[in-house]
One Martini backbone bead per residue (centre of mass of N, CA, C, O) as a GRO file, in nm:
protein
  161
    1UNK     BB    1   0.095   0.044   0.021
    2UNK     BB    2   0.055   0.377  -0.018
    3UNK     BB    3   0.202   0.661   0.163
    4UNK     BB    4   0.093   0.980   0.162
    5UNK     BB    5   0.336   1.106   0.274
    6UNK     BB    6   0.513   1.083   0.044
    7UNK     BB    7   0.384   1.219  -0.148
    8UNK     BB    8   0.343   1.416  -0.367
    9UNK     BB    9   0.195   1.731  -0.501
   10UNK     BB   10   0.021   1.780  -0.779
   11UNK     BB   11   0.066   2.020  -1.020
   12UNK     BB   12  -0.221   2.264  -1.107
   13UNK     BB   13  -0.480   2.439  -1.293
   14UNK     BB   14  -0.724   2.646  -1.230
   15UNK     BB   15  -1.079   2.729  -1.342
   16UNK     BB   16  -1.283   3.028  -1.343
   17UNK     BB   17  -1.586   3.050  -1.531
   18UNK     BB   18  -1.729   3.361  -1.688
   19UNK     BB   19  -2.024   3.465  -1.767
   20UNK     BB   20  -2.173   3.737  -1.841
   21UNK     BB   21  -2.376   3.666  -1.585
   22UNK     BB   22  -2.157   3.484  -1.362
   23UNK     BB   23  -2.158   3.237  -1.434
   24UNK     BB   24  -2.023   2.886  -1.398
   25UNK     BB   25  -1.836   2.655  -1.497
   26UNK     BB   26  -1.945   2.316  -1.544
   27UNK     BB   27  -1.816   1.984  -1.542
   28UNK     BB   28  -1.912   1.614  -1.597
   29UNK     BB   29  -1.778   1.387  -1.572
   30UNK     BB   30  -1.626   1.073  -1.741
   31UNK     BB   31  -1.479   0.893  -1.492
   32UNK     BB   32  -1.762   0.869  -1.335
   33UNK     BB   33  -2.081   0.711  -1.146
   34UNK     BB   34  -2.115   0.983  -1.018
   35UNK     BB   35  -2.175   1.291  -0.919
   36UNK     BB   36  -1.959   1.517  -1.108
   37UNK     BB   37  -1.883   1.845  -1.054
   38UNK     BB   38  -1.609   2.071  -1.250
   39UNK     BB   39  -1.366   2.263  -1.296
   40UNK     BB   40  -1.121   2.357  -1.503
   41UNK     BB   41  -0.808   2.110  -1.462
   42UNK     BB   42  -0.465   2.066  -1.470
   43UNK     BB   43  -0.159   1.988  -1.514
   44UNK     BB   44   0.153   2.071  -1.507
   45UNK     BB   45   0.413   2.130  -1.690
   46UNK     BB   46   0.721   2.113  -1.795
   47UNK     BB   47   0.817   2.458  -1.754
   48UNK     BB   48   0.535   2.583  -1.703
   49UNK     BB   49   0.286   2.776  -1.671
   50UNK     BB   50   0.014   2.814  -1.496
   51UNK     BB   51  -0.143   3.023  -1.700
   52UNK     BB   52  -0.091   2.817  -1.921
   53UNK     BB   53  -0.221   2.570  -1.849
   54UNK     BB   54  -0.496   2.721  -1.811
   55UNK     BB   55  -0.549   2.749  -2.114
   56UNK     BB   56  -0.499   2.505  -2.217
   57UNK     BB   57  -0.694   2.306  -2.069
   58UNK     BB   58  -0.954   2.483  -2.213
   59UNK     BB   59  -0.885   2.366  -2.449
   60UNK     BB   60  -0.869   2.016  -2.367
   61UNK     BB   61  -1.175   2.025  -2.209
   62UNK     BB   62  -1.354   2.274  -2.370
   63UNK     BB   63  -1.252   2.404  -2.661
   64UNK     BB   64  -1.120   2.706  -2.532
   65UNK     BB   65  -0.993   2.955  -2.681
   66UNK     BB   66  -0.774   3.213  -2.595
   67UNK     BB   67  -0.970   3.438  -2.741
   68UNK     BB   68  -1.206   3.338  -2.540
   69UNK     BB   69  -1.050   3.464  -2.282
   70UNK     BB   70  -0.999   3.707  -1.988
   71UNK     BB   71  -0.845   3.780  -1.723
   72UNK     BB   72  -0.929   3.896  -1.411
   73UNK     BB   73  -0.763   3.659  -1.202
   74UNK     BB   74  -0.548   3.552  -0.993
   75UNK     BB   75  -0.421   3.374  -0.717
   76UNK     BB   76  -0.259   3.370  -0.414
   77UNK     BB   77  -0.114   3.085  -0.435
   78UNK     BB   78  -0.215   2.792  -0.309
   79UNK     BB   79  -0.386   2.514  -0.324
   80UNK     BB   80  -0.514   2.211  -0.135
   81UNK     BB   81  -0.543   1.826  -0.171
   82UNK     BB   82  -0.635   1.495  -0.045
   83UNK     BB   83  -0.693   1.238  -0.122
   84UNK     BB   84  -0.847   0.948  -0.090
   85UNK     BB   85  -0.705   0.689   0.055
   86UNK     BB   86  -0.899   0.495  -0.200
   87UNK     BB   87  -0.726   0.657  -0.423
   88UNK     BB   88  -0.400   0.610  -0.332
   89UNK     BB   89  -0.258   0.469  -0.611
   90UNK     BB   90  -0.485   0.492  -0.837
   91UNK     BB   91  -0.417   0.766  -0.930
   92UNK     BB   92  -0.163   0.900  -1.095
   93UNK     BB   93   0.013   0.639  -1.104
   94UNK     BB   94   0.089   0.689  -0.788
   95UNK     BB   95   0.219   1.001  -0.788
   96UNK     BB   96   0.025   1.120  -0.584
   97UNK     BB   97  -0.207   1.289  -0.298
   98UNK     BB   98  -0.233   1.526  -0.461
   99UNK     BB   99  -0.278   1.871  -0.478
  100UNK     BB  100  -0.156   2.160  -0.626
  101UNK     BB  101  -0.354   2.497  -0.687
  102UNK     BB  102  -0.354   2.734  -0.946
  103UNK     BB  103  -0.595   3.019  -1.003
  104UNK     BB  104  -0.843   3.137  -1.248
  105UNK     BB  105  -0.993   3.403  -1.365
  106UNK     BB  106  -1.248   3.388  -1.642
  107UNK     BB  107  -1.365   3.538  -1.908
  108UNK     BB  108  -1.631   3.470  -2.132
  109UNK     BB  109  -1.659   3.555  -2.471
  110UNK     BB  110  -1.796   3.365  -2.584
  111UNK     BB  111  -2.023   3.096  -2.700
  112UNK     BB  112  -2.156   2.821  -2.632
  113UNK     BB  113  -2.075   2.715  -2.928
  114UNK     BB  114  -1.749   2.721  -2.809
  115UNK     BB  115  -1.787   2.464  -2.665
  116UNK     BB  116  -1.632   2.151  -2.657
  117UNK     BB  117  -1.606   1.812  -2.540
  118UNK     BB  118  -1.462   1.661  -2.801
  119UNK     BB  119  -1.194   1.581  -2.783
  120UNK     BB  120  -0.956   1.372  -2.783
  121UNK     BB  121  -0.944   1.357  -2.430
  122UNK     BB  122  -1.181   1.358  -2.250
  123UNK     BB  123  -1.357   1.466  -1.933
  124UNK     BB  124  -1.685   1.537  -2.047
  125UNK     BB  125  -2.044   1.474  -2.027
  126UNK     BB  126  -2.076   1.787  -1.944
  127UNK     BB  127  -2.267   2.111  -1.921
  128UNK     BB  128  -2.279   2.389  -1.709
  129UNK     BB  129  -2.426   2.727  -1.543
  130UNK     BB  130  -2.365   2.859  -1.244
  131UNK     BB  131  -2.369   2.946  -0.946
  132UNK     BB  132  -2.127   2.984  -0.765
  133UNK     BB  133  -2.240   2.924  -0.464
  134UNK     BB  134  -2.291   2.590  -0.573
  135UNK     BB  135  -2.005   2.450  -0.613
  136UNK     BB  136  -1.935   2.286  -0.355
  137UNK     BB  137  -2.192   2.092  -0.409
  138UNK     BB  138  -2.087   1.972  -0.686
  139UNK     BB  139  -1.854   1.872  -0.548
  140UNK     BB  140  -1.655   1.642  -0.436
  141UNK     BB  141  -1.592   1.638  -0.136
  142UNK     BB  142  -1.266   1.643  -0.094
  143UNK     BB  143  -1.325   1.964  -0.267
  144UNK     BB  144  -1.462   2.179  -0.110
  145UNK     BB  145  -1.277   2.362   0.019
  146UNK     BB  146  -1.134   2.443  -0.168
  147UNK     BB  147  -1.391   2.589  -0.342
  148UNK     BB  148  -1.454   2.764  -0.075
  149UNK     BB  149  -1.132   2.911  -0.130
  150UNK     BB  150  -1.211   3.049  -0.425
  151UNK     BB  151  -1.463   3.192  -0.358
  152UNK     BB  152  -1.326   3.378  -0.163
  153UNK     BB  153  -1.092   3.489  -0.331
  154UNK     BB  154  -1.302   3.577  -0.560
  155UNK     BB  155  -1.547   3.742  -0.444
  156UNK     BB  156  -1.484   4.053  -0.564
  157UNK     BB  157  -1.543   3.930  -0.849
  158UNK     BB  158  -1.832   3.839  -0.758
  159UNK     BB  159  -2.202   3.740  -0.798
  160UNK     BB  160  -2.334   3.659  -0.520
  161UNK     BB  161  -2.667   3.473  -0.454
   0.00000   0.00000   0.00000
């Protein structure tokens, strides 16, 4: 069995996507038989910086190109989650403990045909438009904490209620 704490925090950028309305991006995974709905986010590449692999995610998990979308905002610091358990050492090939997490809030310019799930590598099989302030309770257990800490950071420029 693997000891979740020699593991290393797999490095990761995520995204908080706002449509015109203020509405938050969520896609519903396509690896899991619960309902899991979640923000785009993946891992950084070696060399990569956090908001280069922030735009790359959005283009490789639902299909939206750079030119559709404006930074709002970075989070300072990284955001941290660990694994349940009995999820260590079955995903990220047994290499990671849970994520470190750099976010960012981006505007979405462009229009809904403008996101595409079909990508080469599907992640989600399905996507909706929500208030932030239901993400929490949208996302597995396990990261509700993250989501939380994701929405105080960036409440300055959410309109929550």
């Amino acid at each position: 069995m693997t000891d979740k704490a020699d593991l290393p925090y797999r490095p990761c950028a995520g995204i908080m996507l706002l449509n015109r309305d203020g509405l938050a991006f969520v896609g519903q995974r396509i690896d899991t038989t619960v309902e899991a709905w979640q923000m785009p986010q993946g891992g950084i590449d070696s060399g990569e910086d956090a908001e280069t692999a922030a735009v790359r995610e959005l283009g490789e998990e639902i299909g939206v190109a750079p030119d559709k979308v404006a930074l709002i905002a970075e989070a300072p610091g990284e955001f941290f989650y660990d694994l349940p358990d009995d999820l260590v050492g079955q995903v990220w090939k047994g290499k990671w403990r849970g994520q470190r997490q750099k976010w960012f809030l981006y505007r979405f310019l462009g229009e809904d045909t403008d996101i595409d799930l079909a990508t080469p590598h599907p992640e989600f099989m399905s996507w909706r438009w929500v208030d932030p302030a239901d993400l929490p309770k949208l996302i597995v257990p396990f990261k509700r904490q993250l989501y939380a800490d994701v929405l105080a950071t960036f409440s300055g420029q959410l309109t929550i209620g």
